[in-house]
C-alpha positions as CSV (number, residue, x, y, z in Angstrom):
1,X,-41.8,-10.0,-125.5
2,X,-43.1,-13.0,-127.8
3,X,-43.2,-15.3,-124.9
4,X,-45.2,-13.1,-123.0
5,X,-47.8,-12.6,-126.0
6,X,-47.8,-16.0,-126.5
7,X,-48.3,-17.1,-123.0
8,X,-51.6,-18.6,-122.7
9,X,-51.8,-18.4,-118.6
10,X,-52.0,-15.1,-116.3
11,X,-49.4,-13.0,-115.2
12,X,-49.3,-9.7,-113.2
13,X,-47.2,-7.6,-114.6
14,X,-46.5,-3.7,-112.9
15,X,-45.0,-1.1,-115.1
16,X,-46.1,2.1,-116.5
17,X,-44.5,1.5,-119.9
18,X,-47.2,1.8,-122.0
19,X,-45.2,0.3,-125.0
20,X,-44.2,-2.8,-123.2
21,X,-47.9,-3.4,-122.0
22,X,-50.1,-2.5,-124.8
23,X,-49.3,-5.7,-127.0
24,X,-49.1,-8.4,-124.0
25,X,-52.5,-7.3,-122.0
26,X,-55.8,-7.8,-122.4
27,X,-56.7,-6.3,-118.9
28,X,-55.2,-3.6,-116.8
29,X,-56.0,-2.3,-113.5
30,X,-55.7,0.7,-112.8
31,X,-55.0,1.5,-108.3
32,X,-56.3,4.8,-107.2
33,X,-56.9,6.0,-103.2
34,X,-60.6,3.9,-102.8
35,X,-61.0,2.9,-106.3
36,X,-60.1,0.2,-108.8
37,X,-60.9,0.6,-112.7
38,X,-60.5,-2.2,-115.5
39,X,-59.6,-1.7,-118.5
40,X,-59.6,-3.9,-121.5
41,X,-56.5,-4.1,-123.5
42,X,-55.6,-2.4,-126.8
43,X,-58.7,-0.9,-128.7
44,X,-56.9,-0.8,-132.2
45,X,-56.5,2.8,-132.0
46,X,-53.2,2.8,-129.1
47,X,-55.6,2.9,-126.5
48,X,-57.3,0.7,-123.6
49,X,-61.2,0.7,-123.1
50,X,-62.7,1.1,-120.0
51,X,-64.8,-1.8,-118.6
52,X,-67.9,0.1,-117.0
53,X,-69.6,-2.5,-114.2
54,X,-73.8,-2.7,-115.1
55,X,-75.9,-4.1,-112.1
56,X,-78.7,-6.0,-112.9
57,X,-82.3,-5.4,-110.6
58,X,-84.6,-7.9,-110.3
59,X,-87.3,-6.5,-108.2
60,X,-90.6,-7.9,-106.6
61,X,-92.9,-4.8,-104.8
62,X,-94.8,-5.7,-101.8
63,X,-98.6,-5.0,-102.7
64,X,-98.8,-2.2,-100.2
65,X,-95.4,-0.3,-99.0
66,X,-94.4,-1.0,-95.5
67,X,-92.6,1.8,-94.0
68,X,-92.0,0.1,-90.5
69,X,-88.1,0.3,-90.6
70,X,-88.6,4.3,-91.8
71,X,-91.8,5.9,-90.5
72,X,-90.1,9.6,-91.5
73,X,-90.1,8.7,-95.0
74,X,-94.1,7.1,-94.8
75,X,-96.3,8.7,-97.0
76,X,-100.1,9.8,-94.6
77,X,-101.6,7.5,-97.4
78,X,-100.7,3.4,-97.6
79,X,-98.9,3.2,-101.1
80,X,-97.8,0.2,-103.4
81,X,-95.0,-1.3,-103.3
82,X,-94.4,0.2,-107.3
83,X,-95.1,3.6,-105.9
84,X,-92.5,3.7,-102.8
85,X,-90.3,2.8,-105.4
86,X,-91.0,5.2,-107.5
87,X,-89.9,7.7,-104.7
88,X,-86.9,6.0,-104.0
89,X,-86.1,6.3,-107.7
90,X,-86.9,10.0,-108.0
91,X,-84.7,10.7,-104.6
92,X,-81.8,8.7,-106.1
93,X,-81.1,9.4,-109.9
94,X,-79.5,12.7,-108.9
95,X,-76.8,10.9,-106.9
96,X,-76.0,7.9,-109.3
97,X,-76.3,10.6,-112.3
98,X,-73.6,12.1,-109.7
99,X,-71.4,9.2,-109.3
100,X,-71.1,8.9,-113.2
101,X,-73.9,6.1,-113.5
102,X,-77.1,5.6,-115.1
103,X,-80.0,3.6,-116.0
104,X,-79.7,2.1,-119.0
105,X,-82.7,-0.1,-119.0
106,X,-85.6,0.2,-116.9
107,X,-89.0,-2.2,-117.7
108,X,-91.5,-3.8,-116.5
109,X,-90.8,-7.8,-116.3
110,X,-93.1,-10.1,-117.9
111,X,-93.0,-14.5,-117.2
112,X,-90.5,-16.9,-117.6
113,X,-89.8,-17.9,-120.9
114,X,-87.0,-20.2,-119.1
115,X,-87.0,-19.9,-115.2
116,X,-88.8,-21.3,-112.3
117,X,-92.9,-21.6,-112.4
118,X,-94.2,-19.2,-110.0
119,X,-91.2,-17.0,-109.8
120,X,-92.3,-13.4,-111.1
121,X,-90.6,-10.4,-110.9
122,X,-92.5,-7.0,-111.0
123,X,-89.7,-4.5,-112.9
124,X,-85.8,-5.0,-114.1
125,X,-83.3,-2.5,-114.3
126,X,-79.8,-2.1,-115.9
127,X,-77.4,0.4,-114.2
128,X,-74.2,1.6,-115.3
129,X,-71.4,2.6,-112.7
130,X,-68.5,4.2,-113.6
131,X,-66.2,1.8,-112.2
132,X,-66.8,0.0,-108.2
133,X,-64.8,2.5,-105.9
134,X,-67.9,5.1,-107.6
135,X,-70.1,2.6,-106.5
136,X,-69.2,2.0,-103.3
137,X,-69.0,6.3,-103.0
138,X,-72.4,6.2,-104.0
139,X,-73.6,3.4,-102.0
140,X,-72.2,5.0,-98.8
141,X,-73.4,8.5,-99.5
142,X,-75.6,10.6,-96.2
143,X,-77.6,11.9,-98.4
144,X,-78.7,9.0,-100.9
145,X,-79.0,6.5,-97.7
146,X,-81.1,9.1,-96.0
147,X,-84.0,7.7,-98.8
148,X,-83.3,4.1,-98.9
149,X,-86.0,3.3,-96.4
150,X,-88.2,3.9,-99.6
151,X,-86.3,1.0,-101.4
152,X,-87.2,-1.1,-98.6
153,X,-90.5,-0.1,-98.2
154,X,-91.0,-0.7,-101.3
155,X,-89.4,-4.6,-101.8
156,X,-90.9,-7.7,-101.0
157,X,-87.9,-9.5,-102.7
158,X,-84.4,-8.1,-105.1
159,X,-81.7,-9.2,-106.4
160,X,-78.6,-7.4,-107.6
161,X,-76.0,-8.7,-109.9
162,X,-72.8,-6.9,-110.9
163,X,-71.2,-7.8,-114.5
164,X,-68.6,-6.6,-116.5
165,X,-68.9,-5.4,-119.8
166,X,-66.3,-7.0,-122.4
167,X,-65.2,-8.9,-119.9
168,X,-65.0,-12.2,-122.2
């Protein structure tokens, strides 16, 4: 057992023996039908912590929505770009809410203090997904996908970047 804690490389270890894994890991999947969850090792109290995945949004709206790609969803009035997102917002909290995510951040971005000249972004968001298999559930959902043509609409430019919390 000493070897193993000392061992400074990686090993994949499969066991449910809670007592022969809890001082050796310091990450443990767990398998489930369509999902994978991480978990850091010991907390100090016996048990593992759950490493939630957060998505940072960077998002740049178009100055006036274009519904092209989803002329159901078009409003009879042009619309910002800030404003079709704003419906696709409204139509989609109740499914990541659903899925066991949320918005943990949501503001509107100001300049470069380090970055690129010229390269703005309009709003930035933090969500919180319950692990990636919920993600992927949500992603895939009828009913969410059946207002993402707002989202589009909506974007002139996004990027989205998945991190692990206490991953290091």
């Amino acid at each position: 057992m000493a070897a193993l804690a000392d061992y400074a490389g990686t090993v994949m270890i499969v066991s449910h023996n809670r007592a022969f894994l809890d001082p050796v890991v310091h990450k443990t999947l767990e398998f489930r039908p369509g999902e994978v969850t991480i978990w850091a090792g010991v907390n100090g109290h016996g048990k593992t912590t759950y490493l939630s995945h957060v998505m940072l949004n960077l998002l740049r709206f178009r100055a006036v929505a274009d519904y092209a790609a989803a002329p159901t969803l078009a409003p009879t009035v042009p619309i910002s770009g800030a404003a079709a997102y704003q419906l696709y917002v409204g139509h989609t909290l109740p499914y990541l809410e659903a899925s066991g995510g949320a918005v943990l951040f949501d503001a509107v971005a100001g300049p470069w203090l380090i970055g690129p000249d010229g390269d703005q972004w309009d709003r930035v968001l933090l969500i919180r997904q319950s692990g990636i298999g919920a993600f992927m559930a949500y992603r895939d959902d009828a009913a969410y996908l059946s207002g993402l043509g707002h989202r589009s609409a909506a974007l002139a430019d996004s990027r989205l970047l998945p991190m692990t919390e206490g991953a290091g």
